[in-house]
N, C-alpha and C positions, 0 to 999 in steps of 0.2 A: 123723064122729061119735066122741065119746070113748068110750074105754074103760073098762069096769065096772073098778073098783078091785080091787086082790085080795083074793083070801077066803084069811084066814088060816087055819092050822090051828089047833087050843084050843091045843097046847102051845106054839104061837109066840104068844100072846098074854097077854103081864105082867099082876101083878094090878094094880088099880088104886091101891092101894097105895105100891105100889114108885115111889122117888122116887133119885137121885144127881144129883151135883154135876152133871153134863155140859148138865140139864134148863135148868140155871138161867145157864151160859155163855156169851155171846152169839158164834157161828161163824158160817166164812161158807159152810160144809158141805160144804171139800174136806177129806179125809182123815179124814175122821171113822165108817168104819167101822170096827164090833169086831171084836176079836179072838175068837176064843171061845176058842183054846187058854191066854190071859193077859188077864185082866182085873183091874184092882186100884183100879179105878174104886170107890171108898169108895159105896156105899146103903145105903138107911134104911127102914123103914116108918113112913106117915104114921098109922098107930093107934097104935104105940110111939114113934115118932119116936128108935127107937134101931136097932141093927144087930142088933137081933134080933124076930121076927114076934110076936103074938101066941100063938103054939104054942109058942114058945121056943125055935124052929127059926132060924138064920142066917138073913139076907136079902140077896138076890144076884140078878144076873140071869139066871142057871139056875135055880136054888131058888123064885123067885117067880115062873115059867110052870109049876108041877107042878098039876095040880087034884085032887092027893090030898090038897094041905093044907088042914086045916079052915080056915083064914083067908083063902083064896086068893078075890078077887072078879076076873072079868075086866072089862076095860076095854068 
């Protein structure tokens, strides 16, 4: 019998929003974990479609799991 998926926590869960390059790269999904202490993986938000949110907050993949930001919708 398979196993129930994991239940994430809110703050591991990006908004739905948040979009970068790596989404749209076709891999074959070795080596492709992040880093968290370096990341420079270019993101965007898909309401501004620039690199900064609707609050005028940066958008990053820390910054876009906070659910203090008024923009923040989870996935």
């Amino acid at each position: 019998m398979p196993s129930d998926p994991p239940v994430l926590n809110q703050a591991q869960v990006p908004c739905r929003h948040l979009r970068n390059k790596g989404m749209y790269v076709y891999t074959d999904g070795f080596g492709a974990q992040p880093h968290d202490d370096y990341d420079n993986t270019p993101h965007w938000c898909l309401k501004t479609m620039t690199q900064f949110g609707p609050d005028d907050d940066m958008v990053d993949a820390s910054e876009c799991r906070q659910t203090g930001r008024s923009c923040f919708e989870p996935i």
